[in-house]
KEKE-3310 file (N, C-alpha, C; in steps of 0.2 Angstrom, whole numbers, plus 5000, padded with zeros to 4 digits):
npx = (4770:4775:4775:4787:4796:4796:4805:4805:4798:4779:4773:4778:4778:4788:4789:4796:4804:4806:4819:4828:4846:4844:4834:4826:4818:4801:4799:4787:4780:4773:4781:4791:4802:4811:4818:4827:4840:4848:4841:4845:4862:4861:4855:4866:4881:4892:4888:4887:4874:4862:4850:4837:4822:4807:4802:4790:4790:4803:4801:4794:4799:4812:4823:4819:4824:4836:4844:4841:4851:4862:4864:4866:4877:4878:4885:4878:4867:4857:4848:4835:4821:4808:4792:4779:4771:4776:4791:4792:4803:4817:4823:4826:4828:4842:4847:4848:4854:4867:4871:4873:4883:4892:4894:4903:4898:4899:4898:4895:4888:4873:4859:4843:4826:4816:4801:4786:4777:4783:4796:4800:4799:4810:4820:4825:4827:4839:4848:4846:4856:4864:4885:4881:4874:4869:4865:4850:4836:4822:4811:4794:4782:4769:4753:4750:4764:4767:4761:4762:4772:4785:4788:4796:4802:4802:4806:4806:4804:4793:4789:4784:4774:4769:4767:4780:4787:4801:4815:4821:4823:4827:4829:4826:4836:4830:4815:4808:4792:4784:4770:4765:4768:4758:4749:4750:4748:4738:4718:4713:4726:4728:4716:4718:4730:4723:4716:4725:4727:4713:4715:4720:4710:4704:4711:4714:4708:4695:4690:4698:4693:4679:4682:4687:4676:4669:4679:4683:4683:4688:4703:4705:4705:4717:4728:4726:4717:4723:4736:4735:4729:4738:4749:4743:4740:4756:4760:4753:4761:4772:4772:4768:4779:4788:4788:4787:4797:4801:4790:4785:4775:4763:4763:4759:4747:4745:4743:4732:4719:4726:4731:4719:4719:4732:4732:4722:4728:4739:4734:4731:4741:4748:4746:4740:4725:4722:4726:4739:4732:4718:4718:4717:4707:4697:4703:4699:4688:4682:4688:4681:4668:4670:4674:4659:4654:4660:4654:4660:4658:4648:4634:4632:4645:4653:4645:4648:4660:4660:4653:4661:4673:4667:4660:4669:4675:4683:4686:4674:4670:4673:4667:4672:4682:4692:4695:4691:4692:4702:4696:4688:4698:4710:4711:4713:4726:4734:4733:4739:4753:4754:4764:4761:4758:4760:4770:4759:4746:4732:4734:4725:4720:4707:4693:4683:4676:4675:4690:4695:4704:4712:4723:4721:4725:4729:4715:4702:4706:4693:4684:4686:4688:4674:4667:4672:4670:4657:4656:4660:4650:4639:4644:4644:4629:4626)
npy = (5244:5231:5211:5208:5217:5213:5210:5202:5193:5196:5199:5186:5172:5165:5147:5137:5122:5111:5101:5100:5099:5098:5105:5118:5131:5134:5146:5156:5164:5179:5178:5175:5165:5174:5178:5168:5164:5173:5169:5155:5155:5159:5149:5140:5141:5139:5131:5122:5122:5110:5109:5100:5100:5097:5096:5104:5114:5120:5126:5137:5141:5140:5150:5159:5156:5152:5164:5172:5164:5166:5178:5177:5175:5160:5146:5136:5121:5113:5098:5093:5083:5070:5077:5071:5058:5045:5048:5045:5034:5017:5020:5034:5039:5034:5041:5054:5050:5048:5059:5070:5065:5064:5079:5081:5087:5089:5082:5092:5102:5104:5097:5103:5104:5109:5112:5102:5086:5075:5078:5085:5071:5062:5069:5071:5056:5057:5065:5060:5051:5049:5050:5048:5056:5072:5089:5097:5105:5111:5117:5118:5118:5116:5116:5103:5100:5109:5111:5097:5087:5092:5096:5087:5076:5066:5053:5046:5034:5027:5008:4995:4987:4997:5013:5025:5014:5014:5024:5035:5044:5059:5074:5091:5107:5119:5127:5134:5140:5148:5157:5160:5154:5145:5150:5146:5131:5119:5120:5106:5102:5111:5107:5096:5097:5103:5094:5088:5099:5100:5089:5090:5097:5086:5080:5085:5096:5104:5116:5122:5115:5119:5133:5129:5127:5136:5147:5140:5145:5156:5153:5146:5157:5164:5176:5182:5171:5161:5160:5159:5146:5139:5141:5137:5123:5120:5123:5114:5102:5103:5103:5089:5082:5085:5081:5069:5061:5051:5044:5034:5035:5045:5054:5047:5049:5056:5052:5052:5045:5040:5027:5019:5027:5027:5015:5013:5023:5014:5004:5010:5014:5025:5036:5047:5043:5044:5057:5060:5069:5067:5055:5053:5060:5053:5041:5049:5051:5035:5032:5039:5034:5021:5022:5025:5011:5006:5009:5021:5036:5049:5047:5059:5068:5062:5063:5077:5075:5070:5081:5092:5091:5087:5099:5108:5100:5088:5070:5059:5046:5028:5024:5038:5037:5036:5025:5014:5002:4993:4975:4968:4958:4961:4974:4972:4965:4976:4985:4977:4980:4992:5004:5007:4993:4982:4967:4961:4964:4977:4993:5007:5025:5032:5039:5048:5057:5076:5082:5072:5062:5044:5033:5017:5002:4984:4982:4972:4963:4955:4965:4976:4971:4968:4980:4986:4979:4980:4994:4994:4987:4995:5007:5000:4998:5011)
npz = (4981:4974:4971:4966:4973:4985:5000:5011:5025:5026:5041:5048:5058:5069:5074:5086:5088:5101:5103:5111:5108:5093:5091:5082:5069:5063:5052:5047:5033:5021:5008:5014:5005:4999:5007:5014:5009:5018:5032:5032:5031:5044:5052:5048:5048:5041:5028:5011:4999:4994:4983:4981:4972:4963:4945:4942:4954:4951:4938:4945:4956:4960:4956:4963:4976:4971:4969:4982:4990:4985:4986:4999:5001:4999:4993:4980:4971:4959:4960:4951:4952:4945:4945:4956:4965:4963:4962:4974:4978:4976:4967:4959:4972:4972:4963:4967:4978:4971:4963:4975:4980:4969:4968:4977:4990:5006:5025:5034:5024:5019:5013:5005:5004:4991:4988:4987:4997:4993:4990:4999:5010:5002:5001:5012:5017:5011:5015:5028:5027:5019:5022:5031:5037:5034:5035:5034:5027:5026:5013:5012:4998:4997:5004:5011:5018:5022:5035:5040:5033:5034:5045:5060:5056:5050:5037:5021:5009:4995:4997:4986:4991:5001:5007:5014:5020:5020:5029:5037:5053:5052:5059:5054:5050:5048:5044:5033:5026:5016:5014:5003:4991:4990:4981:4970:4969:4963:4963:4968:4974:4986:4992:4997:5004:5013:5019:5031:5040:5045:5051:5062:5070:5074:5081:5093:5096:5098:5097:5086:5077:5076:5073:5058:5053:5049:5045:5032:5021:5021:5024:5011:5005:5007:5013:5031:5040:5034:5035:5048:5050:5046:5055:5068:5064:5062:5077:5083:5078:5083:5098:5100:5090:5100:5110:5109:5099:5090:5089:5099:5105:5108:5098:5088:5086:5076:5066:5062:5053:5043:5042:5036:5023:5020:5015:5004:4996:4992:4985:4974:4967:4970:4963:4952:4955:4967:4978:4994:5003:4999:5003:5015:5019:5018:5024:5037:5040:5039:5051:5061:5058:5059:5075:5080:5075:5083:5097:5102:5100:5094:5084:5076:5081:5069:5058:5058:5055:5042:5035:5035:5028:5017:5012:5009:4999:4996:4994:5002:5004:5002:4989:4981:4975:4961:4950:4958:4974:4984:4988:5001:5008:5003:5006:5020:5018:5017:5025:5037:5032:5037:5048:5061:5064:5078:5082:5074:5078:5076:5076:5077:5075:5083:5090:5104:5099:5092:5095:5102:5099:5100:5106:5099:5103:5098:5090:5085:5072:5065:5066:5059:5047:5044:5044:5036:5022:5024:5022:5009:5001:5005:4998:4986:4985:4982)
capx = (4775:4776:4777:4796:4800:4796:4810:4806:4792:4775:4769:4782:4779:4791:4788:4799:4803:4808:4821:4834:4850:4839:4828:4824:4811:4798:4800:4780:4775:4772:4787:4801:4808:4816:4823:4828:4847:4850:4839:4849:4866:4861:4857:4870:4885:4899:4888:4884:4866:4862:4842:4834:4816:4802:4801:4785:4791:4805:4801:4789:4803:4818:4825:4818:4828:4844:4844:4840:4857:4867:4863:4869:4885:4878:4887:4872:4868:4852:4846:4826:4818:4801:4786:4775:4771:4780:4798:4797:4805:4821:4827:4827:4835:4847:4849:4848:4861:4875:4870:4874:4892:4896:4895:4904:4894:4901:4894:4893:4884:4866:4852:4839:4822:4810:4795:4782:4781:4785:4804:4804:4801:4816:4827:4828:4832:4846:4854:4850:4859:4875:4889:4879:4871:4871:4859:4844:4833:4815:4805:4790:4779:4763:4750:4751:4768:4768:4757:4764:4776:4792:4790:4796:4809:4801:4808:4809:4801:4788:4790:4778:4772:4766:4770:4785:4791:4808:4817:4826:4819:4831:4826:4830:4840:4828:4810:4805:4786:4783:4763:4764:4767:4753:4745:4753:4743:4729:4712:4715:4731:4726:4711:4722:4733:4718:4714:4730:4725:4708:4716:4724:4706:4700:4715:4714:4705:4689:4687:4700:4689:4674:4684:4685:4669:4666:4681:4688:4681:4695:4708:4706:4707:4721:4728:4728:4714:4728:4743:4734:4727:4746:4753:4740:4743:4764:4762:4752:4762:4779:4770:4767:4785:4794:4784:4788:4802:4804:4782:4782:4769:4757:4764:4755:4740:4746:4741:4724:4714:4730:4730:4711:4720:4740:4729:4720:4737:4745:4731:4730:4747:4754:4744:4734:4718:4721:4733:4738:4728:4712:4717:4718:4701:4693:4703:4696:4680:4682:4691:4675:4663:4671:4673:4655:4651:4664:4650:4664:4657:4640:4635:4632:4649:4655:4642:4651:4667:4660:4649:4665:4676:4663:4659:4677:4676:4689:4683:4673:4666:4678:4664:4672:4689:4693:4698:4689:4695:4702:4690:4689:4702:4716:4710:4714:4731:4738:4732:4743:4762:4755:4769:4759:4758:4765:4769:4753:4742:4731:4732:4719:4718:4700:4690:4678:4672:4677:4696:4697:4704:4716:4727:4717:4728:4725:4709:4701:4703:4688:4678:4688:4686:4665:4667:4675:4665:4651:4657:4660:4642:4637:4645:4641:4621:4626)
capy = (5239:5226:5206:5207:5222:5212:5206:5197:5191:5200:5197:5183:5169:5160:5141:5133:5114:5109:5097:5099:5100:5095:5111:5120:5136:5134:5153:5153:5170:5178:5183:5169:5163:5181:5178:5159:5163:5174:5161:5147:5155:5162:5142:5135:5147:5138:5126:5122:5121:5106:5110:5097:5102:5094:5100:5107:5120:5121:5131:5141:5146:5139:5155:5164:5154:5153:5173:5173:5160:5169:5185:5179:5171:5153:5141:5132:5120:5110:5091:5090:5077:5073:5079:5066:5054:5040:5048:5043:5026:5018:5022:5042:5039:5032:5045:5058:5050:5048:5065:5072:5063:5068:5085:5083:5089:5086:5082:5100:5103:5105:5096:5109:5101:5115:5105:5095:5082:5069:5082:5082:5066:5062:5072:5070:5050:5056:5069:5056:5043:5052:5054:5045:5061:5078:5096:5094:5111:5111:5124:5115:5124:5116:5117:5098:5099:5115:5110:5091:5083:5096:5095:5083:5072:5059:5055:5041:5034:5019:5002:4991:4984:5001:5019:5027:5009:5014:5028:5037:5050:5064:5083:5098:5112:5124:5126:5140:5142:5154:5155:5164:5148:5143:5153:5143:5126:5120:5118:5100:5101:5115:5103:5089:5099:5105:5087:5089:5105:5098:5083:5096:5102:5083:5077:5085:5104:5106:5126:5124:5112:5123:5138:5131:5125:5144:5149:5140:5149:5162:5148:5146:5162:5166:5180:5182:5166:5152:5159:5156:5138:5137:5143:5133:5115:5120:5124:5108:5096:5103:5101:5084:5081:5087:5076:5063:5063:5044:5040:5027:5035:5049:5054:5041:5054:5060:5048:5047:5043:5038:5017:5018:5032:5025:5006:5015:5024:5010:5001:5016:5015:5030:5038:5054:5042:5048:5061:5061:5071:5063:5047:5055:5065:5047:5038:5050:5048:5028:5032:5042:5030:5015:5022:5025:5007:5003:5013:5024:5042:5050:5048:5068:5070:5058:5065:5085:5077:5070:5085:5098:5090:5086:5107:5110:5097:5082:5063:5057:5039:5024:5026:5042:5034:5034:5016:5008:5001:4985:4970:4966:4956:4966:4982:4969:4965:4984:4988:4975:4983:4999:5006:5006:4986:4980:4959:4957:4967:4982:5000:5014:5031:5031:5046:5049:5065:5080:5084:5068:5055:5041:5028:5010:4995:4977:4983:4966:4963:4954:4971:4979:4967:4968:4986:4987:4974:4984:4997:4992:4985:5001:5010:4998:5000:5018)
capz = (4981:4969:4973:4965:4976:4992:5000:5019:5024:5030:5048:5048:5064:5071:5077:5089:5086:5105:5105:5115:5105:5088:5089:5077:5069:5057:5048:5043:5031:5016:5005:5016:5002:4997:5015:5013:5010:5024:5037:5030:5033:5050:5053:5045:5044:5036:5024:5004:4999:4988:4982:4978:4968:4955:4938:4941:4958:4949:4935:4948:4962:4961:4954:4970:4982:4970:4969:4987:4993:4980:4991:5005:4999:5002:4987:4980:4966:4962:4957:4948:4949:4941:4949:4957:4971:4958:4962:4981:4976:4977:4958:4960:4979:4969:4958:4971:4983:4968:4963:4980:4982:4962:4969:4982:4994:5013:5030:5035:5019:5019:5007:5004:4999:4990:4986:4993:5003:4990:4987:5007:5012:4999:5003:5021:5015:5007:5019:5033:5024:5014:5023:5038:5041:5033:5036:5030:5029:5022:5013:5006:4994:4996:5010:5016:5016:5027:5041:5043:5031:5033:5053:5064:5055:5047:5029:5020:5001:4997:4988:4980:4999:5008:5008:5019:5024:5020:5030:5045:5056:5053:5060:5049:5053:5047:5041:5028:5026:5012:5011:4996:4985:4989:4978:4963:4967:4959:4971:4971:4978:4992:4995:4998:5012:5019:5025:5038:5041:5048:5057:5071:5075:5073:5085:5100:5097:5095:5096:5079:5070:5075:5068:5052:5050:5050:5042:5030:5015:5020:5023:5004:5001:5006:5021:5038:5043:5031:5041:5056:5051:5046:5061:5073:5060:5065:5083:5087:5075:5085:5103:5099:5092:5106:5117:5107:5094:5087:5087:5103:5111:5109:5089:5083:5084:5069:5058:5061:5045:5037:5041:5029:5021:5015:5011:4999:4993:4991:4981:4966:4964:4973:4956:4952:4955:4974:4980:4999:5006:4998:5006:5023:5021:5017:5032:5044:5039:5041:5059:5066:5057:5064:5080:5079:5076:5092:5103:5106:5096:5093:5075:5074:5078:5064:5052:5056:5051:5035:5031:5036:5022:5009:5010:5005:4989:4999:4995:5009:5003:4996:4979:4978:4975:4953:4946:4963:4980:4985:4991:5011:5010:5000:5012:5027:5019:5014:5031:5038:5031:5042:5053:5068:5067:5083:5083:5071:5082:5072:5082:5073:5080:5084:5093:5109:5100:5088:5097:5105:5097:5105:5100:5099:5102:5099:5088:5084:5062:5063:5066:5053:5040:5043:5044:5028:5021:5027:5019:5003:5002:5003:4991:4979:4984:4979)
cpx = (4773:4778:4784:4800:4800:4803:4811:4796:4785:4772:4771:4779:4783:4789:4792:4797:4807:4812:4827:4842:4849:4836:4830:4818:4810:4796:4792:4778:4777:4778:4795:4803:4811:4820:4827:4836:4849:4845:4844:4856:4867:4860:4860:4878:4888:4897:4885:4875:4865:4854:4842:4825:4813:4803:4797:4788:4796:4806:4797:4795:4809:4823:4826:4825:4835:4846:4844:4849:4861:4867:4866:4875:4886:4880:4880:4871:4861:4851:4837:4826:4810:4795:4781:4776:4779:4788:4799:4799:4813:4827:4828:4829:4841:4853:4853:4856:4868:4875:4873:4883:4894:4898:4899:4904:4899:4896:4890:4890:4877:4859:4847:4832:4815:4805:4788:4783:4784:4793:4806:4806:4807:4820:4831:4831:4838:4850:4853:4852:4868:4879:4886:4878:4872:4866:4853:4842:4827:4811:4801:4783:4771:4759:4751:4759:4771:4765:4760:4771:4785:4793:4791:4800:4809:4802:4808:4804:4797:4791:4783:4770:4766:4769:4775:4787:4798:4810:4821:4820:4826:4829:4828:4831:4835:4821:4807:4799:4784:4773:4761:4765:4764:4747:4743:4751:4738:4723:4713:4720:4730:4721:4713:4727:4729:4714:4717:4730:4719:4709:4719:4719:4704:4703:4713:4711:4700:4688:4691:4695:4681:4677:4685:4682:4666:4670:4682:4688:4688:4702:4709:4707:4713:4722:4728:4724:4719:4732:4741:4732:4735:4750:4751:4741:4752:4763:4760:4757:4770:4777:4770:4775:4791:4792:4786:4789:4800:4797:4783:4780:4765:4757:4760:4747:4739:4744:4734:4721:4721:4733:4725:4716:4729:4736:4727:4725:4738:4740:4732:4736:4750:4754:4739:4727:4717:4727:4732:4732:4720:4710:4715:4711:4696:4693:4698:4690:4678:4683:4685:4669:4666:4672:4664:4651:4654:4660:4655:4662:4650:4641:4634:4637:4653:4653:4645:4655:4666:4657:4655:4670:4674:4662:4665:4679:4685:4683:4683:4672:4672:4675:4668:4680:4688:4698:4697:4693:4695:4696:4693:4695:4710:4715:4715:4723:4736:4738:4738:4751:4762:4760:4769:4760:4762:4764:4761:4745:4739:4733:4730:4722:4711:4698:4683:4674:4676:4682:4698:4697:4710:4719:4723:4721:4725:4719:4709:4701:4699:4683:4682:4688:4677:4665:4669:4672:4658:4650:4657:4654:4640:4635:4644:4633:4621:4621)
cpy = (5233:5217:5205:5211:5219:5209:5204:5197:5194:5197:5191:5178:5164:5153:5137:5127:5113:5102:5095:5102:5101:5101:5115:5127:5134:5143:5152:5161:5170:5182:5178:5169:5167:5180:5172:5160:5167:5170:5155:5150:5157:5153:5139:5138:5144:5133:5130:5119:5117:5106:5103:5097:5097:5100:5105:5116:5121:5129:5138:5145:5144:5145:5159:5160:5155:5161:5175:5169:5164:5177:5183:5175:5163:5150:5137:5126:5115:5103:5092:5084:5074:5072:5073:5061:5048:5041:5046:5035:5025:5021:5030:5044:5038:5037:5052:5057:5049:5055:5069:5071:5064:5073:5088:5087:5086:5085:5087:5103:5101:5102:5100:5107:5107:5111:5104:5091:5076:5071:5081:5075:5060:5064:5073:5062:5051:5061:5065:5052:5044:5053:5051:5053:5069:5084:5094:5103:5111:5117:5124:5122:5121:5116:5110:5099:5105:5114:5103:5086:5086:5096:5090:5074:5065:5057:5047:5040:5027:5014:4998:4989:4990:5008:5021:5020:5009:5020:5027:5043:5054:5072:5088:5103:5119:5123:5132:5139:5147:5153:5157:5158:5144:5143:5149:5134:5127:5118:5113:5099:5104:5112:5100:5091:5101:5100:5086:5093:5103:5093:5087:5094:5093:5078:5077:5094:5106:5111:5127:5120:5117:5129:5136:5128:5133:5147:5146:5143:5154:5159:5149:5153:5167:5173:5179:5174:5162:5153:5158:5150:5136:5135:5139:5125:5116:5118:5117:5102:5097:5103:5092:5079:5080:5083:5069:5061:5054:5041:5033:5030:5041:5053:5051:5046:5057:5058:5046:5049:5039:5031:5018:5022:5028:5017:5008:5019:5017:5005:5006:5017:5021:5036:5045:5050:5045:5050:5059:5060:5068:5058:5049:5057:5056:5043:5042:5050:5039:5027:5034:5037:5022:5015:5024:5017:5004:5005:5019:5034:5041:5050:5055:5071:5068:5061:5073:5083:5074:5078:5091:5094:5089:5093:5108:5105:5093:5076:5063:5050:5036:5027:5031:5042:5032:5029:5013:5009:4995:4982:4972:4964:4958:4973:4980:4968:4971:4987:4984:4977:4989:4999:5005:4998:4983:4971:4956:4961:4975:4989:5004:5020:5034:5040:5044:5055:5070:5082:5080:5059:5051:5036:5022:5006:4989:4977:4974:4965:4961:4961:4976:4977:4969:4976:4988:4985:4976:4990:5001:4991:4993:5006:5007:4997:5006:5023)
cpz = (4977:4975:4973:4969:4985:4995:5008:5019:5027:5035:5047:5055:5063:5076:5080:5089:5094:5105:5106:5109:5095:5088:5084:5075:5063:5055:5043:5041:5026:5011:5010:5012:4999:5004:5015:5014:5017:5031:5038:5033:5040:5055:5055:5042:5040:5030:5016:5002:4993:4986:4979:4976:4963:4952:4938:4946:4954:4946:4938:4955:4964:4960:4959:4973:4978:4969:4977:4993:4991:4985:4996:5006:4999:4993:4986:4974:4966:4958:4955:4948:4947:4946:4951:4964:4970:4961:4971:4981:4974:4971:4959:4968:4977:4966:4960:4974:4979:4966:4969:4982:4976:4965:4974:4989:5003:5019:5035:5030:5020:5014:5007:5001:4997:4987:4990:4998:5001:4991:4996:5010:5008:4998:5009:5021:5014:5013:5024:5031:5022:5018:5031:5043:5038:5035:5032:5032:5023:5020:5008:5005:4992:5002:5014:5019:5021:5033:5043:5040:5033:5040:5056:5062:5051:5039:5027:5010:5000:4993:4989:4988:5004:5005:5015:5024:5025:5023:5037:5045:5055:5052:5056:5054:5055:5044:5040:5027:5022:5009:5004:4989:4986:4984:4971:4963:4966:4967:4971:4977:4985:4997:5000:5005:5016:5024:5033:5042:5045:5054:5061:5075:5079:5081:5092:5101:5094:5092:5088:5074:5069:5070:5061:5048:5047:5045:5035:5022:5013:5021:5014:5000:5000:5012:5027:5042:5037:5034:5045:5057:5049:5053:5068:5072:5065:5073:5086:5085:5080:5093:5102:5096:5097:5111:5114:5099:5089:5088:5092:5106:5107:5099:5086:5081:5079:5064:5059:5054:5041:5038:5035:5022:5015:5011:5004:4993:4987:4984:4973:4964:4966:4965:4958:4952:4962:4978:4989:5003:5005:5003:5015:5025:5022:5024:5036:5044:5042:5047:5062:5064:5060:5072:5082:5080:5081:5098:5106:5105:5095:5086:5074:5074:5070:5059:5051:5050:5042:5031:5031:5027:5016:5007:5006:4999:4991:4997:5002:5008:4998:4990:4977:4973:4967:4952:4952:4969:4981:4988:4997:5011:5007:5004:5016:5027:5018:5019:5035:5038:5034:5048:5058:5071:5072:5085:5080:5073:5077:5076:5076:5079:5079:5088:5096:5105:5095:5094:5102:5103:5102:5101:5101:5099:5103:5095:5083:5075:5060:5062:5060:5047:5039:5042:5036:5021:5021:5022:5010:4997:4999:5000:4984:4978:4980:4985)
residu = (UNK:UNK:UNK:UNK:UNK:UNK:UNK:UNK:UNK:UNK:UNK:UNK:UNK:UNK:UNK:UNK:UNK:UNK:UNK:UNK:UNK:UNK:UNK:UNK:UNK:UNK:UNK:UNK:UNK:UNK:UNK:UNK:UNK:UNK:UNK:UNK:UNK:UNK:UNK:UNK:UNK:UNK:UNK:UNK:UNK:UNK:UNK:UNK:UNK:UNK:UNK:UNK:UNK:UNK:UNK:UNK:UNK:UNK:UNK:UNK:UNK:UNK:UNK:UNK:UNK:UNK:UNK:UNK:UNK:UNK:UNK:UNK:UNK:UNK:UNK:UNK:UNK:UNK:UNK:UNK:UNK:UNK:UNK:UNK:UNK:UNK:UNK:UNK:UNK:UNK:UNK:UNK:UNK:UNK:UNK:UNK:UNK:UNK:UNK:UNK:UNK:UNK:UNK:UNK:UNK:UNK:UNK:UNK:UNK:UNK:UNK:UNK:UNK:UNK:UNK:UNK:UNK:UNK:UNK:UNK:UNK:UNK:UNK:UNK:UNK:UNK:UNK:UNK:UNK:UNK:UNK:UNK:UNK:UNK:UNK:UNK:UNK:UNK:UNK:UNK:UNK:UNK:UNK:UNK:UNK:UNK:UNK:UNK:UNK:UNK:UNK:UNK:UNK:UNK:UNK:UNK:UNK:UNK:UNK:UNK:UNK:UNK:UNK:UNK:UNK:UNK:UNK:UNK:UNK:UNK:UNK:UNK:UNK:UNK:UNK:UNK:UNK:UNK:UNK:UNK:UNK:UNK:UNK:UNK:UNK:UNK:UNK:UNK:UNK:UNK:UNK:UNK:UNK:UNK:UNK:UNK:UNK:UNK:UNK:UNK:UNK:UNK:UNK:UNK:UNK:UNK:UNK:UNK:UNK:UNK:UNK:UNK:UNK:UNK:UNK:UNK:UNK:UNK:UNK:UNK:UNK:UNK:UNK:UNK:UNK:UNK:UNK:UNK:UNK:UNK:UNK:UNK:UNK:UNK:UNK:UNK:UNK:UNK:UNK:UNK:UNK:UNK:UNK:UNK:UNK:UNK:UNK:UNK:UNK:UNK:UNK:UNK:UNK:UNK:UNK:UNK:UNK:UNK:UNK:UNK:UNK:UNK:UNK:UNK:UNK:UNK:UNK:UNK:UNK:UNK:UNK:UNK:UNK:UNK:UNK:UNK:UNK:UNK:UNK:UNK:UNK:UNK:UNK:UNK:UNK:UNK:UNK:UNK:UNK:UNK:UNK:UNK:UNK:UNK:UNK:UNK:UNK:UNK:UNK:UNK:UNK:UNK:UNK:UNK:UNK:UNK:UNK:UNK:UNK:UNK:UNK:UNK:UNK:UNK:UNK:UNK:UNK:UNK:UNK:UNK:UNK:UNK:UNK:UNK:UNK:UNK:UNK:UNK:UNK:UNK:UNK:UNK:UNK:UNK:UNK:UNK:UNK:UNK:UNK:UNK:UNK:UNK:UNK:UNK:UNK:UNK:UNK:UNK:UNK:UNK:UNK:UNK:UNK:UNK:UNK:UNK:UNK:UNK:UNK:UNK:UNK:UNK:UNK:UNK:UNK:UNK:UNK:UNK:UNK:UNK:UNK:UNK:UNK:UNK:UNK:UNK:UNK:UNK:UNK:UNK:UNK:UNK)
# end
């Protein structure tokens, strides 16, 4: 059997999204999106499918899924728009959301985002917005994007100030997982989702981050051990939604590394000097090494979690960061427009340990500043 003869997915897992009337399956295997139309209408009976895709997936699978819709009788039509961090901004929101109401698209109609997480977390903008609410259904095509951006409803786009300051939380109906388009990123990019993929084990599960201290050779290779660091990333990130849908409480875990992680973002311009996931592999490194300097972690744990991402060829050290990193006191203000900030006050998500990390509120700026400032120092000793 040939890859063009397949047509569903092999050893398929289903992920349930618990939330109540909201719930939802993330459909995680290899060969989904020959499945995609008949999923979507099983969904979504009576709706129209608005795709919205980058240039690059485009030319790489858009084909599949409209040959896949067309099968199952779903009406469909698509919007590209250009590949890149650069498009989550409001000028291609814009674009998008007249695009959407030219089409006449209704509120029982569907936005469709086949992409990343830059295509998802802008397209979930637009279908929570148009129409004051339309389907949303995700079937992202890169690893980060499968393990965390496509779950749990969070959408939105950057401006000049911050990363994802502008959005709504709106859930999808659906989540397609096809691992098979995996295949068609470059190692950077696979890298770069394998940062979120780590933050599961780094969260709250040791035994996963021990496994793929062990494994992940075979994560990168593709088969049985990537579905299951797929299927293990799903299952924690929708425990952890369903517990706490809207991030005032225990969600916030999500974002560990990504305070150190979106600063630094935001400084490079939301540029190929540092994708995502680079940013996030860097934060968590900063999160176990400043919790470290809070006496709260042994520096042996801290040292795994740098020595586990440096093996897999993720930036662990600001130095590693091309065109630099902001001084102390430009870190201290990009840290500042972070989400978590509550009345001026920092919250990190800090850690006791490899799979116990916790939410930090009140964290003093003076020790962040010297830490950073510390830091800094450092990498410029070399």
């Amino acid at each position: 059997m040939t890859d063009s003869d397949k047509t569903g997915p092999i050893d398929s897992v289903t992920v349930p999204v618990a939330l109540g009337e909201r719930a939802y399956d993330i459909v995680i295997g290899d060969g989904a999106l020959t499945r995609a139309g008949e999923l979507f209408r099983a969904a979504l009976p009576k709706a129209r499918a608005c795709i919205v895709t980058d240039a690059n997936v485009a030319k790489r699978h858009l084909a599949t899924l409209e040959k896949s819709l067309r099968r199952a009788d779903v009406t469909a039509s698509a919007i590209v728009i250009p590949a890149g961090e650069a498009s989550k901004c409001f000028d291609v929101f814009e674009q998008v959301v007249d695009q959407v109401i030219a089409g006449r698209y209704e509120r029982g109609d569907a936005v469709v985002a086949l992409g990343g997480g830059v295509v998802g977390d802008l397209s979930g903008f637009v279908a929570g917005v148009v129409r004051r609410g339309m389907h949303f259904v995700q079937i992202p095509t890169t690893l980060l994007s499968q393990v965390d951006s496509s779950v749990g409803g969070k959408t939105g786009i950057n401006t000049q100030q911050g990363k994802n300051l502008v959005g709504v939380f709106h859930q999808p109906d659906l989540v397609i997982a096809d691992t098979t388009t995996l295949d068609t990123l470059s190692p950077r990019e696979f890298r770069a989702g394998y940062a979120e993929v780590a933050k599961y084990g780094l969260i709250d599960n040791a035994d996963f981050f021990s496994w793929l201290e062990g494994n992940w050779q075979a994560v990168f290779a593709g088969g049985a051990a990537r579905a299951h660091a797929i299927a293990v990333s799903c299952r924690a990130k929708a425990a952890i939604v369903a517990r706490d849908e809207r991030e005032t409480g225990d969600r916030a875990l999500l974002n560990l590394g990504h305070t150190f992680g979106h600063a630094l973002e935001a400084h490079a311009g939301y540029s190929g000097q540092l994708v995502h996931g680079e940013g996030v592999a860097i934060g968590m490194v900063l999160a176990h090494d400043f919790s470290v300097r809070m006496n709260l972690m042994s520096r042996d744990d801290a040292d795994r979690v740098r020595a586990h991402l440096a093996a897999v060829g993720l930036p662990t050290r600001l130095a590693d960061v091309a065109g630099g990193v902001p001084d102390a006191n430009t870190f201290m203000d990009l840290i500042g427009q972070d989400k978590k900030v509550q009345r001026g006050a920092l919250t990190f998500i800090l850690s006791r340990g490899i799979g116990q990390s916790f939410i930090a509120r009140d964290v003093p700026a003076s020790e962040v500043k010297a830490f950073i400032a510390d830091e800094l120092s450092r990498g410029a000793a070399g």
